[in-house]
Every structure is written in structure tokens, then in C-alpha cells.
N, C-alpha and C positions, 0 to 999 in steps of 0.2 A: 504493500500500500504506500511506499514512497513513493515523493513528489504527487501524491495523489489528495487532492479538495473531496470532501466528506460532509454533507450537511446533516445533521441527526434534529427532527423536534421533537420536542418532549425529552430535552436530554439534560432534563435536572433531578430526576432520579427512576428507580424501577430497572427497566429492559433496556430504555434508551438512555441511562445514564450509564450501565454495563455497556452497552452498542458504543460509544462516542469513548469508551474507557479504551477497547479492547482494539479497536482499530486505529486509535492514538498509540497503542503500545504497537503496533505493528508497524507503525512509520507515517499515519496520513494525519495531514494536515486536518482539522477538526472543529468546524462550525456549529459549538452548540446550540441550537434557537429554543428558548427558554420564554416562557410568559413575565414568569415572578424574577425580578433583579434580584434580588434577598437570594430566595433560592436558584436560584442558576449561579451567582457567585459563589457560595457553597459547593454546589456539584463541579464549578471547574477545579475549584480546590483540589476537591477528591480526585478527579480525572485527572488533574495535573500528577497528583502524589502516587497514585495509584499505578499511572501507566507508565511513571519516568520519561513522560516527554512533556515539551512545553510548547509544544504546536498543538494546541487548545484555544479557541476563542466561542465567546459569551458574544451570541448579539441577541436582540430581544426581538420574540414576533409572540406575539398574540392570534392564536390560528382561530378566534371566534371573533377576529375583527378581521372586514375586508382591508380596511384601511392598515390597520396594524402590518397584514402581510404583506401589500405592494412597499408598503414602505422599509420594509424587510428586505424585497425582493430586489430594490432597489441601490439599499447599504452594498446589499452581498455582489451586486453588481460591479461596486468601484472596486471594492475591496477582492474578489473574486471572479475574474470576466469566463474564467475555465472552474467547471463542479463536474466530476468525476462519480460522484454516487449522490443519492438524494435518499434518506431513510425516512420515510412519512411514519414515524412510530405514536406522537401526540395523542391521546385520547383519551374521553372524558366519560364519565356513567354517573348520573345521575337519578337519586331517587323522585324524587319530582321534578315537573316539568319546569326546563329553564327554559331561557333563551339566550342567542350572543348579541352582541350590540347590532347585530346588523338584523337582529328577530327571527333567526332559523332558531327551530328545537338543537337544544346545544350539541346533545349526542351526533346529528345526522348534519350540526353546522360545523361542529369540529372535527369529528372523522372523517367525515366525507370532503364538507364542501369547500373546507380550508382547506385542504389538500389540494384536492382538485386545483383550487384558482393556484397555490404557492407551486407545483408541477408545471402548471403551464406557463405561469411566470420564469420560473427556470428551465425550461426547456432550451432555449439559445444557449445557455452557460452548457449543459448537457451535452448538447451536440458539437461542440465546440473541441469535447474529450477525444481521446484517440477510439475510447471505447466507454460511455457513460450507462450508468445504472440505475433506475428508480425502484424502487422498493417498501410496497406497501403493508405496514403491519394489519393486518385483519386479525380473526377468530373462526375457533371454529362453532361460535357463536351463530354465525351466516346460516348454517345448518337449517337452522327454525324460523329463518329471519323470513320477510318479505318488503320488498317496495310497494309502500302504501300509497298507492299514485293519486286515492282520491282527495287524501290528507300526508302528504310525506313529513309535514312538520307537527303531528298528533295532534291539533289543537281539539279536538273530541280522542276518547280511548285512547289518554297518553297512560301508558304502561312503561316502565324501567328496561323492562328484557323486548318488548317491543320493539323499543326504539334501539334501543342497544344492537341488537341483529339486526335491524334493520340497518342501522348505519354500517357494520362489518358486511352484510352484503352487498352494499353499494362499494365498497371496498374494493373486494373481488371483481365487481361488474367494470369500476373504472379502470382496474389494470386491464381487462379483456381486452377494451374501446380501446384506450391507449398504445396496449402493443401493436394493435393492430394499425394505428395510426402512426405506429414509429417503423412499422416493417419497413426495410431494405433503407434503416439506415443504422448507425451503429450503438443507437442507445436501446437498450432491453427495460421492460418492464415486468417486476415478479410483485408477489406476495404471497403471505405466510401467517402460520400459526403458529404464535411463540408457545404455546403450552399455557398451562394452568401455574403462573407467576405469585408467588408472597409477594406481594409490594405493598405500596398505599396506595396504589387505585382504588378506587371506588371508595375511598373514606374521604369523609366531606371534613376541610380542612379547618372549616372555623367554629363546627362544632364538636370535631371530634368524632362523630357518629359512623360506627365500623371499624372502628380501628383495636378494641377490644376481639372483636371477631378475625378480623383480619392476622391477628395477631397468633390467633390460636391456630386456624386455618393454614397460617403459614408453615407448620410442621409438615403437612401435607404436599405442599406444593413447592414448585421449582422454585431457585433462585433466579435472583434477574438474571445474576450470568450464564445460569442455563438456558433461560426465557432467551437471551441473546443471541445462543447460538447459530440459529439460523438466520438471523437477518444479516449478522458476519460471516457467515458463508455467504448467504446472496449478493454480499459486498466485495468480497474477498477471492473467491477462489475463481480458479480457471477452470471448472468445471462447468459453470453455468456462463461461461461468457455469451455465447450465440445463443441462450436458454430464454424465451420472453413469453408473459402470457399464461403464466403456468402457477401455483398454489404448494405452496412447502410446507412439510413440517416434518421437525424430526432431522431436517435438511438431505430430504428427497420429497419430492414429487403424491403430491395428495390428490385423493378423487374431493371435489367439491359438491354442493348443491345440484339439482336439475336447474333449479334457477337460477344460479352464479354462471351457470352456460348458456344461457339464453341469448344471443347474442342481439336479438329485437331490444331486449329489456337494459342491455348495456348500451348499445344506442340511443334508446330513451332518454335514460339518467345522463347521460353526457350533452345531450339537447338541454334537456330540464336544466343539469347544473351550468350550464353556461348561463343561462339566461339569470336563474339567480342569484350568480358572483358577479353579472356582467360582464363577461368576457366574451371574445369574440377573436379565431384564432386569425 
């Protein structure tokens, strides 16, 4: 991963602050995009000490504000004209229904739609690479999920796990679009299941709520740096260079949903999410 640009979000703790640790220890250079300053300073700390290198940088994007990521998109521009991998890991679960500044339901505005517009923001930096990577964290949450096309942001029957699958399916669905939109040139598009992670996901930070459970829980389940593994394979190795389009875990090759294949339904969602990030390629 020398001389290699690396962008990780969500990389102030969990998977993707393992993700942004392990691929610094390997030699790439390391864009961590962090909401909270407090804690993203923190996490580079550790990633600094942790990995023994100090090609680690903090920039700040908010993936539930449109605004927050162009302006994101824009820093990583001067500072970065060539991104070599993009790790979309960010995301958010919710027990009740939020919203992001911009008024998506936050699960389906952060996992999905921030991604989405921050992807195609950096796609020129991408292509730019000898061989560039995008790389999306989903679930195997998708499983159950569906695109709610009559309500996608729940404002009736907003449910936790709902929405949750809901947004890891659109996940899957936007890698589909995507590679397919990047065939016959040299950026790949994957995604993956990190596994069943001990982190502080899904503990709600100002009241503490879960994190008793999450805590016990966590005996059970991976660590981040296991949770990381495959997304540092999909970054890293030479095995998946020419690989795009495809669903991992375990770092090999998963069967997915009937509906994460739908290829109608990936179309869709990539109409739909254009029109509500405002983009237009």
C-alpha cells in the first residue's frame, strides 16, 4: 500500500478505525473522515501509535450533511488530486426515527445517500489511480431488507431493523449500478460483510442507551480488527484487482439477496438517489 491515498469514513472508531489503522501500518497514506473533531482526534492518536506510521490525517465530513461532504470533497481535492481506495464504512442505526440536516431518514441518509453523492464526488481522484478501489461496507442485514419505494425515508412504519436493511440493501444495489458504470475502466467497485462486530455502534452516544448490552454482547462477537479484515483485503490485495460488483465476506465471495441482484431495482435507486443528493453525472 505504499505511495498509495486511502480515504476511510467512519474512521474514529469500530471497523473503520481498525480499517484506517491496518492499512497505515502497511504503508498508505490515510485520510481519516471523521464527523466528531473531539473524537477523530482521538482515533488518529491511536492510529498514529498503533500503526507506527504518521501518514494519518483527520479531515472532517459529516456524511448526513450534503453540504458537509462537497465540502469535504472539495479539501480532499487540493490536498489529494490522486485516491487510490475509497472505504465507504460510516454508518449509523438508530432507534427512532431521525433525520440528517438535509431531512433523509438518517439510516438510509447516511449509509446510502452520503455515500453515494461522497463516491461520485471522488470518482475523478479514483480514476486518476493506476488502479483505484471503492469499497462498500454493507450487512448481511440486506438479507431481510427491502427498498421501500413508496416511503424510502419511513415517514409512516418507521421501524429500527426496517430501515436498517433497508439502507445495507441499497448498499449492495449501489455497488451493482456502479461497477457497472465503471466497466472497462480501471476502478473496481466491491462490498462486504464485516461480520457481527463488538463496537459502539448502535449505542446512542448522549444517553448512553446500549452500551451496557453492547458490552456484554461483545464477548460474543468479532473485534473490529476482525470486522476489518475484509475490507483490507478488498483494499489491499492482488487478488481482487480486476474483481468488481461482487459481495464478500469472510474475504471471499458471498451469494447475496434475490433482490441485491435485481439489476431494475439498482437502477432505480441510483435515478432516485441522484435526484435527492442533487447530483447529476
Amino acid at each position: 500500500m505504499k505511495e498509495k491515498t486511502v480515504v476511510v469514513t467512519g474512521a474514529n472508531s469500530g471497523v473503520g478505525l481498525a480499517t484506517a489503522t491496518e492499512l497505515a501500518r502497511r504503508g498508505a497514506t490515510v485520510v481519516m473522515a471523521c464527523r466528531s473533531a473531539s473524537r477523530g482526534e482521538q482515533a488518529l492518536k491511536e492510529a498514529r501509535q498503533h500503526s507506527g506510521s504518521d501518514k494519518l490525517e483527520l479531515m472532517l465530513c459529516d456524511l448526513g450533511s450534503l453540504e458537509s461532504i462537497r465540502n469535504f470533497a472539495r479539501e480532499l481535492q487540493g490536498r489529494h488530486p490522486v485516491v487510490e481506495v475509497l472505504v465507504n464504512n460510516a454508518g449509523v442505526i438508530t432507534v427512532k426515527r431521525e433525520t440528517t440536516r438535509d431531512g433523509f431518514e438518517s439510516q438510509l441518509g447516511v449509509n446510502h445517500l452520503g455515500h453515494f453523492l461522497l463516491t461520485n464526488l471522488l470518482l475523478e481522484q479514483l480514476r486518476r489511480a493506476p488502479q483505484g478501489r471503492i469499497i462498500n461496507v454493507s450487512s448481511g442485514a440486506h438479507k431481510v431488507g427491502s427498498i421501500h419505494w413508496e416511503d424510502p425515508h419511513l415517514t409512516r412504519n418507521f421501524g429500527v431493523w426496517r430501515a436498517y436493511s433497508q439502507s445495507k440493501l441499497a448498499n449492495i444495489l449501489f455497488t451493482k449500478a456502479l461497477a457497472e458504470r465503471l466497466r472497462g475502466t480501471a476502478v473496481t467497485a466491491n462490498c462486504l460483510h464485516p461480520g457481527a462486530v463488538g463496537s459502539n455502534f448502535g449505542v446512542d452516544r448522549r444517553t448512553g442507551f446500549g452500551r451496557s448490552v453492547m458490552a456484554f454482547l461483545g464477548h460474543f462477537f468479532l473485534t473490529p480488527e476482525q470486522g476489518a479484515e475484509t475490507s483490507v483485503y478488498l483494499a489491499a490485495s492482488d487478488e481482487v484487482a480486476s474483481v468488481s460488483g461482487e459481495y464478500f465476506y469472510r474475504k471471499k465471495r458471498a451469494p447475496v439477496s434475490k433482490k441485491a441482484q435485481d439489476r431494475e431495482s439498482a437502477e432505480r435507486l441510483w435515478a432516485w438517489s441522484e435526484k435527492e443528493v442533487g447530483w447529476a453525472a
